[in-house]
C-alpha positions in Angstrom: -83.4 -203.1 -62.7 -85.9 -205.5 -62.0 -89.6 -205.2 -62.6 -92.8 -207.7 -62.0 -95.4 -206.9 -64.4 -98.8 -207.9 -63.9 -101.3 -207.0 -66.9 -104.2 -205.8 -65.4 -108.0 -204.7 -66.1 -107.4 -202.1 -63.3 -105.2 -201.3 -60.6 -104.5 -199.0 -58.1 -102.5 -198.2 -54.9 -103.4 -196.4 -51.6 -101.3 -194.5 -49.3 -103.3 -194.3 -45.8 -106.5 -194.8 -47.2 -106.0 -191.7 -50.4 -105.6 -193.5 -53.7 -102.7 -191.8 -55.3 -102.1 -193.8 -58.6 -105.0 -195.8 -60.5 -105.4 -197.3 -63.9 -107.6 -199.0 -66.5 -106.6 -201.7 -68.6 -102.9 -201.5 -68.8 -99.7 -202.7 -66.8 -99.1 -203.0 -63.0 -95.5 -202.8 -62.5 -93.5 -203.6 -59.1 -89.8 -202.4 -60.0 -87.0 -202.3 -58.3 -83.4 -200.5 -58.5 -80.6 -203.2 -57.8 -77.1 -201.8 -56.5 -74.9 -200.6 -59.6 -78.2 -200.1 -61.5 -78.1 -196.9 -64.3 -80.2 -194.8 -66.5 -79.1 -197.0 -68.8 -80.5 -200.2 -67.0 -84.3 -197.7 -66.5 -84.3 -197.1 -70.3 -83.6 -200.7 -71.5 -86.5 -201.7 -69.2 -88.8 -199.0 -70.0 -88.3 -199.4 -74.0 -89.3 -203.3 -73.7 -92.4 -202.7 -71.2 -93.5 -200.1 -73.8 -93.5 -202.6 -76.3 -94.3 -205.9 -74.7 -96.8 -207.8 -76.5 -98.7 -209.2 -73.8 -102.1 -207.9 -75.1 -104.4 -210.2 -76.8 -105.5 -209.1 -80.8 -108.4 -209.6 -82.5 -107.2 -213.4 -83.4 -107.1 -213.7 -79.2 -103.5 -214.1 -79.4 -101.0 -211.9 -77.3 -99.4 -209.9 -80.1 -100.4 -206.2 -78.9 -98.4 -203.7 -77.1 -99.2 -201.2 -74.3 -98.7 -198.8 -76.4 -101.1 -201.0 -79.2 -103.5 -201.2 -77.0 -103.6 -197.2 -75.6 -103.0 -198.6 -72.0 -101.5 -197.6 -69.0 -98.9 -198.6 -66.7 -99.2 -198.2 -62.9 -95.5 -198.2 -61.5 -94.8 -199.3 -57.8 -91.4 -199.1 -56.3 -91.4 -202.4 -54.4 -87.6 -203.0 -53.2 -88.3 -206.8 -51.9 -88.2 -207.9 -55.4 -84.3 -207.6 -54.5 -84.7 -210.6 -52.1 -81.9 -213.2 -51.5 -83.8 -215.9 -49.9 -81.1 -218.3 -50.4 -79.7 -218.8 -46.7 -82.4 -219.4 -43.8 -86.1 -218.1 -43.7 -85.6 -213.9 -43.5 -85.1 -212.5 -47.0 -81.6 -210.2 -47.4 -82.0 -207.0 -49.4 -78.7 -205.9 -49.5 -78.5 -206.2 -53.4 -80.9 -203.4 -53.8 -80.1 -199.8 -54.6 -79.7 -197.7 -51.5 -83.3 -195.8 -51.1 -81.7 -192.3 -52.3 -80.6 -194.0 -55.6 -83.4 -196.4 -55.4 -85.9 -193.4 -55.2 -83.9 -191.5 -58.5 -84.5 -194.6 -60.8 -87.9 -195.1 -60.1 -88.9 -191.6 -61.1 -86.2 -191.6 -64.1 -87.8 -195.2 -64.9 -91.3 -193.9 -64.6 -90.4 -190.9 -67.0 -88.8 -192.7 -69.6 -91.8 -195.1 -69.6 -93.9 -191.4 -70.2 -91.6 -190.7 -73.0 -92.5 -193.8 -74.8 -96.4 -192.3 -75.0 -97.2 -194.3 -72.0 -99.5 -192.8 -69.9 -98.4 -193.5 -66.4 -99.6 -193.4 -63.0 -97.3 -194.1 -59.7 -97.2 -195.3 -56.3 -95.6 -193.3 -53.4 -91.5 -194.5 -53.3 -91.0 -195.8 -49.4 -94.5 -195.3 -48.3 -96.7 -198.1 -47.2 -98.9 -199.2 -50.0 -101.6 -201.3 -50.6 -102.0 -202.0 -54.3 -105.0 -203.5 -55.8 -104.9 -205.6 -59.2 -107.7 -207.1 -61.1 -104.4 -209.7 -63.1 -106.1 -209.9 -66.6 -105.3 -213.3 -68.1 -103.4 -213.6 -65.3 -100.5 -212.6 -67.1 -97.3 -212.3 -64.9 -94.0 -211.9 -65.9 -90.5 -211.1 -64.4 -87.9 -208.8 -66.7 -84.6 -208.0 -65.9 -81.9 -205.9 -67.4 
């Protein structure tokens, strides 16, 4: 799976103007099922989101957690980050899961991330989103396992 993680002040994502996820401090996260993905691939991600220190302490250094910190993760299925860019100017997606599979490790990725004691809010898989992010630092960072 592959995941963009932005750490945000607040976020949120609307689906034809309704706001059906939104968060405070905590973690925006675009993931994405590749093709040949598992559970096991969801839980490996979920366990080091979890526990990602990315959060600044008291010394102002980032050595504090999500779940440190009490925050919140607000996880968007966004299937471009499967893009092969490498020949011509239109992306190729082909590597990603096919939606039916795509659409079962997002929610199996989202619950896992619940198990860990992270409160979690979601997009809407295959709808047309608009996701707002106030990037705190910015931090950004790419995983994939």
């Amino acid at each position: 799976m592959r995941a963009l993680i932005q750490r945000a002040s607040e976020a949120s994502v609307r689906v034809d103007g309704e706001i059906v996820g939104e968060i405070g401090p905590g973690l925006l996260v675009l993931v994405c099922a590749m093709e040949g993905d598992t559970e096991a691939n969801a839980d490996t991600l979920a366990a080091k989101i979890s526990k990602l220190r990315i959060f600044k302490d008291d010394a102002d250094k980032m050595n504090r957690s999500l779940l440190d910190t009490g925050g919140a993760a607000l996880v968007v299925s966004q299937f471009t980050l499967a893009a092969d860019t490498s020949r011509g100017n239109r992306p190729g997606f082909s590597t990603a899961a096919r939606p039916d599979e795509g659409e079962r490790l997002y929610a199996y990725f989202s619950d896992q991330l619940r198990g860990h004691g992270i409160e979690v809010a979601q997009g809407r898989f295959g709808a047309d989103m608009k996701v707002s992010l106030v990037n705190d630092g910015p931090v950004t960072i790419w995983m994939e396992f």
